[in-house]
TORDOGU-423372 format. One record per residue (C-alpha): residue in three letters; x, y, z. Coordinates in steps of 0.25 Angstrom, whole numbers, plus 5000, padded with zeros to 4 digits. Layout:
TORDOGU-423372
ALAXYZ;...
end
This chain:
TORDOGU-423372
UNK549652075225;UNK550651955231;UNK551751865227;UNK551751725226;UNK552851685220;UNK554251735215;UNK555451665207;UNK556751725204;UNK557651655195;UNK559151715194;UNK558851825204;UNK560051845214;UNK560151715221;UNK558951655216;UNK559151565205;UNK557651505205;UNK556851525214;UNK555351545217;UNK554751575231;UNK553151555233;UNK552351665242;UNK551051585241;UNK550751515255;UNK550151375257;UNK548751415259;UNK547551395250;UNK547251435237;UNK546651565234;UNK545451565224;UNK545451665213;UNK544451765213;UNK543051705208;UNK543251825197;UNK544551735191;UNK543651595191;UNK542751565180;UNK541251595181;UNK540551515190;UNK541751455197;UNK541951475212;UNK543251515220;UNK543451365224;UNK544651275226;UNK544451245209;UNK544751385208;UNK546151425204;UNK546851515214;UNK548251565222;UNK548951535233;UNK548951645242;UNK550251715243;UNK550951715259;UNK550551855266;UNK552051845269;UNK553351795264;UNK554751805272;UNK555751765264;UNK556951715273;UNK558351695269;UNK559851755275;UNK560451855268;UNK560751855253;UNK559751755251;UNK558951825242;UNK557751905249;UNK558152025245;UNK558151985229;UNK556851915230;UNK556152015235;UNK556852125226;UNK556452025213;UNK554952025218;UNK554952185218;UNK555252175204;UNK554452075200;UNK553052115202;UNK551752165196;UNK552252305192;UNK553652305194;UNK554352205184;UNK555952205182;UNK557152115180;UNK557852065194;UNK559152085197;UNK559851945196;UNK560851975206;UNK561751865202;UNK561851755213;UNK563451725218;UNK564051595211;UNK562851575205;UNK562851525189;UNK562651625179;UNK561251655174;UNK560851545165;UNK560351625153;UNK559051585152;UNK558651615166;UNK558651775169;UNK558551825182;UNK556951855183;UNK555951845194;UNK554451805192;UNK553351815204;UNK551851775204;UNK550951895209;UNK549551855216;UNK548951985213;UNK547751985222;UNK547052115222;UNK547852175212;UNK547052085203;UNK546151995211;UNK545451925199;UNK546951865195;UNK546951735199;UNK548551695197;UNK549651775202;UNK550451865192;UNK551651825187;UNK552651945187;UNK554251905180;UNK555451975177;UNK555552035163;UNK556451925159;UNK555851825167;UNK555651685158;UNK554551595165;UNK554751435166;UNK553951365155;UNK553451525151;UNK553051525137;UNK553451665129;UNK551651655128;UNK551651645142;UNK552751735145;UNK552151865136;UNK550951835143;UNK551551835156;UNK552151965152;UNK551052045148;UNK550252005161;UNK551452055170;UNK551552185162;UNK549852205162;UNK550052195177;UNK551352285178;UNK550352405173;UNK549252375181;UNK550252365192;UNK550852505189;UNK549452575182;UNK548452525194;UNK549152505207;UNK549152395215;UNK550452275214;UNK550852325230;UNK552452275231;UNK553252335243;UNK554552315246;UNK555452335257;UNK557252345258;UNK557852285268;UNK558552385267;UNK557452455273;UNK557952595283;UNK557452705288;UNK557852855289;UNK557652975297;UNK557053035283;UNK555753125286;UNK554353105281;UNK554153185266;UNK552853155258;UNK552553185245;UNK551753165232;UNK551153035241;UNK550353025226;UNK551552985220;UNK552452905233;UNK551352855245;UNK549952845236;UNK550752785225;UNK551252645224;UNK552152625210;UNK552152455207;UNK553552515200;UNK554152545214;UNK555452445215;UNK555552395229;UNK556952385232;UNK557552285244;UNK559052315244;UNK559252455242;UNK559652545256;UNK559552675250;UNK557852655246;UNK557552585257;UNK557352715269;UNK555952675272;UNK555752815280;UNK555152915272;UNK554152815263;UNK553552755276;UNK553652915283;UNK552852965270;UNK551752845270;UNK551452865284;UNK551453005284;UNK550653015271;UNK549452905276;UNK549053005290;UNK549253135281;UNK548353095269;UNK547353035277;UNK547153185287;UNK547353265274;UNK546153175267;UNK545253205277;UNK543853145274;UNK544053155259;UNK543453035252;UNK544353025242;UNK545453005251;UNK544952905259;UNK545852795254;UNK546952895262;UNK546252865276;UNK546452715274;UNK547752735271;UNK548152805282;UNK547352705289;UNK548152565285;UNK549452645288;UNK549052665303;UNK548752525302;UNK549852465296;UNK550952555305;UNK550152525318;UNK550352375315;UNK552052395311;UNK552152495323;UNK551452395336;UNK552452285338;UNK553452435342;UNK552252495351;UNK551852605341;UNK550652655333;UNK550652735321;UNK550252895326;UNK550252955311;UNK551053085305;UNK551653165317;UNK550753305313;UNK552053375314;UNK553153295306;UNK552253225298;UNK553053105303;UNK552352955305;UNK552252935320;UNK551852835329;UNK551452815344;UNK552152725355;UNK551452665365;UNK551552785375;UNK550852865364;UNK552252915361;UNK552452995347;UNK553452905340;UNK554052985325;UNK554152865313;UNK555752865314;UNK555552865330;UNK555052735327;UNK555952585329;UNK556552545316;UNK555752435315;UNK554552495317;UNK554652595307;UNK555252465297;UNK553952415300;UNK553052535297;UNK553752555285;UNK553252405278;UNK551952435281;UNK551852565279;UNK552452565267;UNK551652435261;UNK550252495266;UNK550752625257;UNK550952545245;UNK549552475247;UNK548752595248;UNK549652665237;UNK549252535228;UNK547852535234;UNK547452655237;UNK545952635239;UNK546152525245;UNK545252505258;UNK546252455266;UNK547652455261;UNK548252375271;UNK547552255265;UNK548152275251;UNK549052175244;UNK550352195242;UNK551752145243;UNK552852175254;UNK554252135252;UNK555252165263;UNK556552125262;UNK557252095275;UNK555952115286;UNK556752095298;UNK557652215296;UNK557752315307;UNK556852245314;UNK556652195329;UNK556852045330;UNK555652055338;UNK554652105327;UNK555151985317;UNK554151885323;UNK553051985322;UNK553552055309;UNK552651985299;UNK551351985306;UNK551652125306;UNK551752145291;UNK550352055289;UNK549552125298;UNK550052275294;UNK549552245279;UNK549052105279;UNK548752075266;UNK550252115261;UNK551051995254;UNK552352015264;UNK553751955258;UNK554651975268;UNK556251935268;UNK557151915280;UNK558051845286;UNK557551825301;UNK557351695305;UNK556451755315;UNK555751825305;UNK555351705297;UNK555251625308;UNK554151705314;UNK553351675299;UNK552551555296;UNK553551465287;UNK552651475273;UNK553051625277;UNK554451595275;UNK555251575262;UNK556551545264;UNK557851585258;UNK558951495258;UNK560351485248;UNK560451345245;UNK561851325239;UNK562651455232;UNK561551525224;UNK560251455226;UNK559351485235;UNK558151395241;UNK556951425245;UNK555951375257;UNK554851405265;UNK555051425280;UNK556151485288;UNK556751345291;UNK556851305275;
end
């Protein structure tokens, strides 16, 4: 599953606006199961653009970021409800036919790769342009069939991240991983602006610790295989977030059942031990592989999963140094991960390509512009 598109009207200081995650390239056929028999994928055959493996929304402060991505959490297959409106200083009132509602488009790729149009998922209250109440109803009941497959039959991977993202000194605790680690609930809100959910510590601590211990208690059990190749992708994808610092993932310390990791003198380094940064880093991909595997959990690889990743102010607490290199990081720890990254580093978007970049801009007291490129 990845976005291609979201429009917010009356949410916070977004009056109308829609902002595209498609990129310029070619069209992608539909699957020859979707074309009528005896047709060939070919350029006569309808398709999608692809969405952009990566989206850094740009803007200063109080530009809106935050309440974009907060609106897509609540708008997606699965997980449905009203936005706040979050009324906009010296704005007009709310004209009475326009409530506050977001509506985003859904490419649903392996989710269901026979679909050959992206699903449209709105607000409860949302009334579409030009919607008849026909089209509407149908809408409706298409959203709802794909809420309970989303929440009976897994899959729908959306991760989100705070930027109000910490961490503690809190020590490892694992239980019931059937209902936390190897569970991923469609149903979860991801929640960008509140301090006191966002201690990243003890999830990341349990995922790490729970990959290297299910994988030595498995043993050579069939069954368990899928357990292997978990534990697998989560080396993997922390070696990745840990080189730009000179580490390598070691695994769970046998005594402390804490994560570790090796310097480049062979040095035992503890999971707090570890620079801030580094540890910030672990955390979005070790977290996002989880969610993966918990969705997909027989899958071959699930570090080549689909899924969206939303982290709202990337740049925080780390290094101006690792903000050129920050997003090739991502894409190369889970590669086939839709990114949608906010910030407000010039040097952060500037090291993207500019159809990377959507820019956030006021343009007069409540209205706010949107362009692509950092220099919009």
């Amino acid at each position: 599953m990845r976005l291609t598109s979201v429009r917010l009207r009356n949410v916070g200081v977004f009056e109308d606006t829609t902002i595209r995650l498609t990129g310029t390239g070619p069209v992608r056929p539909t699957t020859s199961a979707a074309a009528p028999d005896g047709a060939d994928d070919d350029e006569d055959t309808p398709g999608v653009v692809e969405p952009r493996p990566v989206t850094v929304l740009f803007g200063g402060d109080g530009i809106g970021k935050t309440t974009l991505l907060t609106a897509l959490a609540v708008t997606r297959p699965g997980y449905a409800l009203p936005p706040s409106p979050y009324p906009r200083a010296g704005a007009a009132p709310l004209p009475p036919d326009g409530p506050s509602h977001v509506v985003t488009e859904w490419l649903l790729g392996e989710d269901d790769p026979e679909r050959p149009h992206p699903l449209v998922v709105a607000s409860p209250s949302a009334v579409l342009d030009g919607e008849t109440p026909e089209a509407a109803g149908a809408r409706r009941r298409e959203q709802a069939l794909f809420d309970r497959r989303a929440q009976g039959e897994g899959g729908f991977v959306f991760v989100g991240f705070s930027g109000a993202r910490w961490f503690s000194r809190a020590a490892n605790m694992l239980s019931v991983p059937e209902r936390s680690i190897l569970r991923y609930d469609v149903r979860h809100a991801a929640t960008f602006d509140d301090p006191t959910r966002a201690d990243l510590t003890r999830e990341t601590k349990q995922v790490l610790a729970y990959s290297g211990i299910a994988r030595a208690l498995a043993g050579e059990r069939a069954e368990y295989t899928h357990l292997e190749r978990f534990d697998t992708a989560v080396r993997e994808v922390v070696d990745v977030m840990l080189e730009p610092f000179g580490f390598t993932y070691a695994g769970v310390g046998p005594l402390s059942l804490e994560p570790e990791a090796l310097d480049r003198s062979g040095r035992i380094v503890a999971f707090d031990a570890l620079p801030r940064p580094a540890r910030h880093l672990v955390a979005f991909g070790a977290l996002s592989l989880r969610a993966l595997f918990a969705a997909y959990p027989h899958s071959d690889d699930p570090r080549e999963r689909e899924g969206v990743v939303a982290i709202d102010d990337v740049e925080a607490q780390q290094d101006a140094s690792m903000l050129r290199i920050l997003v090739p990081l991502l894409r190369r720890a889970l590669p086939n991960v839709q990114w949608i990254l906010s910030t407000s580093s010039t040097q952060l978007a500037m090291a993207c390509a500019a159809g990377e970049v959507v820019a956030l801009r006021k343009s007069g007291e409540s209205r706010v512009e949107v362009g692509e490129g950092v220099l919009h």
